[in-house]
Phi, psi and omega in degrees: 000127153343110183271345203276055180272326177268173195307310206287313145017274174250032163288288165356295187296314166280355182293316190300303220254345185340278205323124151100348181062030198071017189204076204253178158346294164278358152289309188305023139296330208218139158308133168282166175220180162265144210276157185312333187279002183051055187225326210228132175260199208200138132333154195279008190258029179116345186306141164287154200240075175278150167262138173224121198246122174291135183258114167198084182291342214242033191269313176294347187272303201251349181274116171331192071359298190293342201266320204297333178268340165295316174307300209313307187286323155308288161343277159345306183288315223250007064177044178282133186240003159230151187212123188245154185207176181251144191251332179225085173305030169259155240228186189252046216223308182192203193246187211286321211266037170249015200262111159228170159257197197290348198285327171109031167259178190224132185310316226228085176303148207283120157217139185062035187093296185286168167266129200261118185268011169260021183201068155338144189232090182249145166226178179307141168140140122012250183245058175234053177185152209278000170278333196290313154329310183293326184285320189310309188294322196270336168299315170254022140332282170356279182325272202287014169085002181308128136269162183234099147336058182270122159263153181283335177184159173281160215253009164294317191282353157276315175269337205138179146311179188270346159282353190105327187273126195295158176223014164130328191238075201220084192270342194264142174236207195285309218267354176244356156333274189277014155308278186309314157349277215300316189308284181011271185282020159269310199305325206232005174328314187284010208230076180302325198261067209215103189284143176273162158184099184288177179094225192079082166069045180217182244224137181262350159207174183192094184098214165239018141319102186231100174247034177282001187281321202284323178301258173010312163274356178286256214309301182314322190293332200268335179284317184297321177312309196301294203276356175305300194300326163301348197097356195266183184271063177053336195302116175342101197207135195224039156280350169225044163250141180280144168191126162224199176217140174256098195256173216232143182311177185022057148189144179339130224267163173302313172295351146299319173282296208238001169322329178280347228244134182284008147311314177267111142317321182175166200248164161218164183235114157256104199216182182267156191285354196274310220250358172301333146337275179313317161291316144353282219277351159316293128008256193324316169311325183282166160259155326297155204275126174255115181316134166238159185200163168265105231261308180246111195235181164320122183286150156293133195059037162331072175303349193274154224282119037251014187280144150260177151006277169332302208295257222296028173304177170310328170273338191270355196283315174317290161326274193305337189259335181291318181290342194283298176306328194281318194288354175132013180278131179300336174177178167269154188231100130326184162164111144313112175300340192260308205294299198298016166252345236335083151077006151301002176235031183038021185267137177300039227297340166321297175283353164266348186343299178287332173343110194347286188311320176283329168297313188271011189290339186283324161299299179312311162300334187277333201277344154244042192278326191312311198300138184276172183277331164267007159281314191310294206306330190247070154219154216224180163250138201217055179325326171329317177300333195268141189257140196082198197275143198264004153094186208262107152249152213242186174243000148227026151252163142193128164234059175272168144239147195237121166290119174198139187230176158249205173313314191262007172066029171300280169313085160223143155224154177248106174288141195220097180305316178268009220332097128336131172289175185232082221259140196255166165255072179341296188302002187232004165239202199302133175225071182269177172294130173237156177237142165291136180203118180266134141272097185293116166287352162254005153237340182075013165234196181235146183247104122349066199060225177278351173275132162245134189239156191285327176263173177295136183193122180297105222285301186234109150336038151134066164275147179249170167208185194102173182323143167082356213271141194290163151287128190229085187315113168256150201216095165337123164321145157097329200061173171309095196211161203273112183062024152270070172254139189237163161244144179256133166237145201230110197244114150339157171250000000 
């Protein structure tokens, strides 16, 4: 156990670990990998690796050079440490070989009409071909300390519409799948900081539609590409490779297709908020143990019909990522409805940069900036501590509180989307001496009576806990309100 347990402590721990969450400039040198308990991923020098990650598929297409380092540099600041984006974005609107970026190259040479992913359309030069962009882009993720969440293609040119149904661009099979794979993983073999994440937001059957051979070759090609570009003999090896799948909300999860396949590195989940919960902790049950996270969730200012805007505010934003992580997720995926098009919706994208909600996505990381690494590494979700019911999350409401500890029961917080009082089991955590502390997830400071302060500062004093110990009701600043959400942290002294 740590001995370094009290507030002064861990103020220490965020002076250190803010930046980056352990997962700064200099880890995108060396790959993450997943921590030995296989739930959490780790930095190479052992650091836990929370991700906390930006939705901006369309970053490699529409984005200047001059625009791409103004997103970056913003992120960056607001402490986002991963950006996931797409390399052959095409959508079910037309057909594939209409996919250019902005300068007018095409990822693909043309045969037959379509665009052919076994024959990359490279030509000499720098910058006279639509890859020499992408490496310009994934090169400077790198630079600015990013990890980069890349799918190799959206998930229409393999399967289709979102329905299933070919519409003209269901350009990909097994055999150019890995192909394309391979060119991949030989091309970006040297991009330690580089997630792999197949799928893209689509269904891995339909039916009697079955395209898990093609994905499956996709990930065989980009792992022999990595180690081919190594020297090796080709042979399929995804161990220090990242690789997950991006499946589409209401239908079966990465881990339904492909949890077994030695290949998914860890599952992700695109599900509605009443059910992210649920898929977690659904996740964490299975064998073998795997990291999971909520990879795609309702974007901040969601507009489709029947929500507006209004409806998608900085609390649903709050909601999904704060309840997703407590329940067991390795980080978080954010993600702005006006942005991840940066302006294919004729919209300014620019002027969402600041959205509440993405500024406070920057709390969620400091907060668990506190955790030491063997506390972060054992920690689990643990409703048991609340004595009744741990409440609802809804899909623009919730008055659940969602729970985590670490092993030793030193260490737990509680999340209160609504703050919903919060009644603990003492007697079920440590029974060392403890102290109480709120954290406001819209400012990122901590409260006191009516003061709020920026380093950590305990509410409540020399609480005991352990066998015999009473049920002791904590009752959030403020009551019970529609974006009064607190987190209670409850720490060994």
């Amino acid at each position: 156990m740590n001995a370094c347990r009290p507030l002064i402590c861990l103020i220490v721990t965020f002076v250190v670990s803010f930046v980056g969450v352990r997962v700064g400039a200099e880890d995108a040198q060396a790959r993450l990998h997943v921590e030995g308990n296989g739930r959490f991923l780790a930095t190479p020098s052992g650091q836990p690796a929370f991700l906390l990650c930006d939705t901006a598929w369309s970053l490699a297409t529409r984005v200047s050079r001059e625009d791409a380092e103004i997103y970056l540099k913003k992120r960056r600041e607001q402490k986002f440490n991963a950006v996931t984006f797409v390399l052959f974005p095409c959508n079910s609107k037309g057909l594939a070989d209409t996919v250019k970026n902005l300068s007018g190259q095409a990822p693909f040479k043309i045969v037959a009409g379509l665009a052919d992913p076994a024959q990359p359309d490279v030509k000499p030069g720098a910058k006279n071909d639509y890859w020499d962009h992408v490496d310009w882009l994934i090169t400077l993720t790198r630079q600015m300390g990013f990890q980069a969440v890349i799918l190799p293609v959206w998930g229409s040119a393999v399967v289709g519409g979102y329905d299933g149904k070919n519409r003209g661009n269901n350009v990909f099979n097994a055999s150019n799948a890995y192909a394309y794979g391979r060119w991949l993983g030989e091309r970006y073999h040297d991009q330690p900081h580089v997630i792999w994440m197949l799928g893209g937001d689509r269904r891995a059957v339909y039916g009697k539609q079955d395209y898990r051979p093609v994905f499956r070759a996709m990930a065989e090609g980009i792992g022999d590409g990595v180690h081919a570009s190594n020297g090796s003999d080709g042979h399929t090896d995804f161990s220090d490779i990242l690789m997950s799948f991006h499946s589409q909300k209401k239908s079966p999860q990465s881990s339904d297709w492909f949890h077994h396949d030695k290949w998914l590195s860890f599952n992700s989940i695109q599900n509605w908020p009443e059910n992210q919960v649920a898929s977690i902790d659904r996740d964490w049950h299975l064998t073998p143990p795997k990291p999971t996270w909520v990879f795609e969730p309702r974007y901040e200012g969601y507009w489709r019909e029947p929500y507006t805007a209004a409806d998608w505010g900085e609390w649903q934003i709050r909601q999904q990522a704060w309840q997703s992580v407590l329940a067991g997720g390795f980080g978080f995926t954010y993600g702005h409805e006006r942005i991840f098009g940066f302006g294919e919706d004729g919209w300014d994208w620019k002027r969402e940069l600041e959205a509440p909600g993405a500024d406070q996505m920057q709390n969620l990381v400091k907060i668990f900036a506190m955790w030491s690494p063997e506390d972060y590494f054992s920690r689990i979700a643990d409703p048991s501590l609340l004595e009744g019911d741990a409440g609802q999350a809804g899909r623009l409401k919730s008055n659940r509180v969602t729970v985590t500890r670490n092993a030793a029961g030193t260490l737990a917080m509680f999340y209160s989307a609504d703050g919903s009082n919060i009644p603990v089991r003492m007697d079920r955590l440590s029974d060392k001496t403890m102290t109480a502390s709120w954290f406001n997830p819209r400012t990122g400071n901590w409260r006191v009576g009516d003061a709020e302060f920026a380093q950590p500062k305990a509410s409540i004093k020399d609480l005991n806990g352990g066998p015999g110990e009473m049920i002791r009701v904590f009752v959030p600043p403020g009551g019970r309100a529609d974006g009064n959400d607190w987190l209670l942290v409850l720490d060994q002294r």
